[in-house]
C-alpha distance (Angstrom), angle and dihedral (degrees) to the residues before:
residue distance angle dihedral
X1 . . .
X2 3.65 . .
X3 4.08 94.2 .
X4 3.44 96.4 39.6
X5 3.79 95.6 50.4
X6 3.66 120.3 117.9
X7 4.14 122.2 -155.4
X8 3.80 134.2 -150.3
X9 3.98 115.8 -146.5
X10 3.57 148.9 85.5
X11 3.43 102.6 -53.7
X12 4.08 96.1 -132.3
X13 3.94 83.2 55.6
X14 3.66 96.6 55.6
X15 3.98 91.3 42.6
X16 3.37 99.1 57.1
X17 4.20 90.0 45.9
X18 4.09 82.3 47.9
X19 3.93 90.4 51.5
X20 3.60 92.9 40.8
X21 4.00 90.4 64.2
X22 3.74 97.4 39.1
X23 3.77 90.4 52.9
X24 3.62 88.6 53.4
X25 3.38 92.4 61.3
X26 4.10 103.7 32.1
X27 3.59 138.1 5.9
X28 3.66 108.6 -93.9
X29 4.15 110.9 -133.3
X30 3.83 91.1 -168.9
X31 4.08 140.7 8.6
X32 3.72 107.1 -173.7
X33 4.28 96.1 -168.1
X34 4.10 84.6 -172.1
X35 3.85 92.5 54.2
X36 3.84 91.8 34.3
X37 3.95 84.0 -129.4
X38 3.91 138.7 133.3
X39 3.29 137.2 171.8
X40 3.88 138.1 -166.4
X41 3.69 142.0 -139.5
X42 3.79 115.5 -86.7
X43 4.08 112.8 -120.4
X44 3.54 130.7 -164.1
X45 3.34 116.4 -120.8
X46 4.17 129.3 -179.7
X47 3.54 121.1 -117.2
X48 3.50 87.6 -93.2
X49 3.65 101.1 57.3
X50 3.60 96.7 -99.8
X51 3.91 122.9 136.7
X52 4.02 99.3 -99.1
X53 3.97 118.6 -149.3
X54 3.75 107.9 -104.2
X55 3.30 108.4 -152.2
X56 4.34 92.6 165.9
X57 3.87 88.6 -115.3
X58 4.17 99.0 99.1
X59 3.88 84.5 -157.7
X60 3.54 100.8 79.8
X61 3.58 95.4 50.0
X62 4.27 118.1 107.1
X63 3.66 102.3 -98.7
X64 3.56 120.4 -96.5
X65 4.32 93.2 26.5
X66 3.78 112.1 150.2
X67 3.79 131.0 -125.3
X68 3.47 98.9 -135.0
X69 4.60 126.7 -176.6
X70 3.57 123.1 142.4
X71 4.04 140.0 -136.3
X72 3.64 120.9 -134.1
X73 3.57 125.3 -174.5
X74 3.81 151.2 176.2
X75 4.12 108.5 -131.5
X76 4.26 120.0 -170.3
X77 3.99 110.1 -123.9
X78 3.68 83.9 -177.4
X79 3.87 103.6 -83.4
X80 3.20 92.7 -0.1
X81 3.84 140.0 69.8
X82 4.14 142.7 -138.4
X83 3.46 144.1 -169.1
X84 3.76 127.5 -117.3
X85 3.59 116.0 171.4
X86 4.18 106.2 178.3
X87 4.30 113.6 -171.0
X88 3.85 112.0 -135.9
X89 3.81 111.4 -147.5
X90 4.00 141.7 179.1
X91 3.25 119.1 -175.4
X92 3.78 127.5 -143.1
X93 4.04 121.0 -128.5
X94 3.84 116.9 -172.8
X95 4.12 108.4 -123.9
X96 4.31 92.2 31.9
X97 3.65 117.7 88.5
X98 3.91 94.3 -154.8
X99 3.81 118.3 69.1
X100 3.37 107.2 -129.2
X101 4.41 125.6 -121.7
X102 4.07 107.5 -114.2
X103 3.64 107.5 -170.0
X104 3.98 116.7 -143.8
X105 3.55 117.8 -85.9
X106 3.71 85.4 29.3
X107 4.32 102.0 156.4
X108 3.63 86.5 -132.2
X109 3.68 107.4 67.6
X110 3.34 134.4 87.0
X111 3.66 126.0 -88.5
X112 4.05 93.2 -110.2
X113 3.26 95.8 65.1
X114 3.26 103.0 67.5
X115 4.20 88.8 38.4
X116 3.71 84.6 59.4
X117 3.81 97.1 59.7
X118 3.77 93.9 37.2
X119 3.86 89.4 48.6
X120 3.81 93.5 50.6
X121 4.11 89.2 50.6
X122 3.65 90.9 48.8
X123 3.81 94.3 49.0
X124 3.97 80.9 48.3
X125 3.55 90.6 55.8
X126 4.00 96.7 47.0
X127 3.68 90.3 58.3
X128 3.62 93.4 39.6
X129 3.98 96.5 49.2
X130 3.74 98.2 105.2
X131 3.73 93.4 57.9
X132 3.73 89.0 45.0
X133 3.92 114.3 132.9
X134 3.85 112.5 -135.9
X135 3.94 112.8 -129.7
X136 3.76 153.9 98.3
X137 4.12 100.4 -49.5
X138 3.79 120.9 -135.9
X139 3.38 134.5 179.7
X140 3.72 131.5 -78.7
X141 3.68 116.5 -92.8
X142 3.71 115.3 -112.1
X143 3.72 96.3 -126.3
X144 3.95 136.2 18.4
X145 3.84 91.8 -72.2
X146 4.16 118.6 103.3
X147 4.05 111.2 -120.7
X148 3.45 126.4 -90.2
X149 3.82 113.2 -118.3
X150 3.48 116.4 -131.7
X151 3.79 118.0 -102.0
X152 3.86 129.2 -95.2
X153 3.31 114.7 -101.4
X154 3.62 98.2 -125.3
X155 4.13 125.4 -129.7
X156 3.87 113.6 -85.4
X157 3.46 92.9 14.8
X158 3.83 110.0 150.6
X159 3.67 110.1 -132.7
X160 4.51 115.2 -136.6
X161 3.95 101.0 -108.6
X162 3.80 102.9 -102.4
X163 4.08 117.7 -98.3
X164 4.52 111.3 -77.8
X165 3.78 88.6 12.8
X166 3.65 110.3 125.1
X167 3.75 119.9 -104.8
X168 4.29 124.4 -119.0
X169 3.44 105.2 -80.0
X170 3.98 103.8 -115.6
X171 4.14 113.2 -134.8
């Protein structure tokens, strides 16, 4: 519920509540108010979850640690707005110099790192939930652009008989 969420208010309001939560949690590099954007400082973080001491030299991290920072920001769904909050991780592999990018939902990582997003958007949601917009929820567009609603089916429109039913029998 908390991604799919959409909020009614003045958009500076509902940043600064938005940027409020997130720097509760991180420490926000950047909060663009124009682009309705932020973005936090990316932590290392052991395989495990656990806060890993960054000492700048990638080397002496445990092997497979992730780089982990979030995005958070404000889309238009027309008058109204939602929440996206997207983690960006790299992941550390003993014997290659270069972390490598691990895309969310990636089958690979650790369980936390997809309970850190999700809690982040949820704690989003709490403090947004009196500007919350009552409705059918859908899913987050993929890009800046609002979705599409489905069409209408239109009056008199015949409907295709649905897959194993049995066809009119023909005279």
């Amino acid at each position: 519920m908390a991604k799919t969420a959409r909020y009614s208010g003045d958009r500076a309001t509902l940043f600064a509540e938005i940027k409020a939560v997130v720097e509760s949690k991180f420490t926000v590099t950047t909060a663009d108010e124009m682009a309705l954007r932020m973005d936090t400082k990316a932590r290392w973080y052991t395989p495990e979850g656990l806060a890993a001491n960054d000492t700048g030299d990638v080397s002496m991290l445990q092997d497979k640690s992730i780089n982990y920072a979030v995005v958070v920001e404000m889309l238009a769904d027309g008058d109204k707005w939602l929440v996206k909050v997207t983690p960006v991780m790299t992941r550390y592999n003993r014997g290659i110099p270069k972390p490598e990018p691990v895309k969310e939902g990636d089958a690979s990582l650790p369980g936390w790192c997809e309970d850190k997003s999700n809690t982040l958007a949820i704690d989003i949601h709490a403090k947004l939930a009196k500007y919350e917009v009552k409705g059918v929820p859908q899913m987050v567009p993929a890009g800046n652009e609002p979705p599409t609603p489905a069409p209408a089916p239109t009056e008199g429109s015949a409907a295709a008989p649905a897959e194993g039913s049995a066809a009119p029998a023909t005279p």
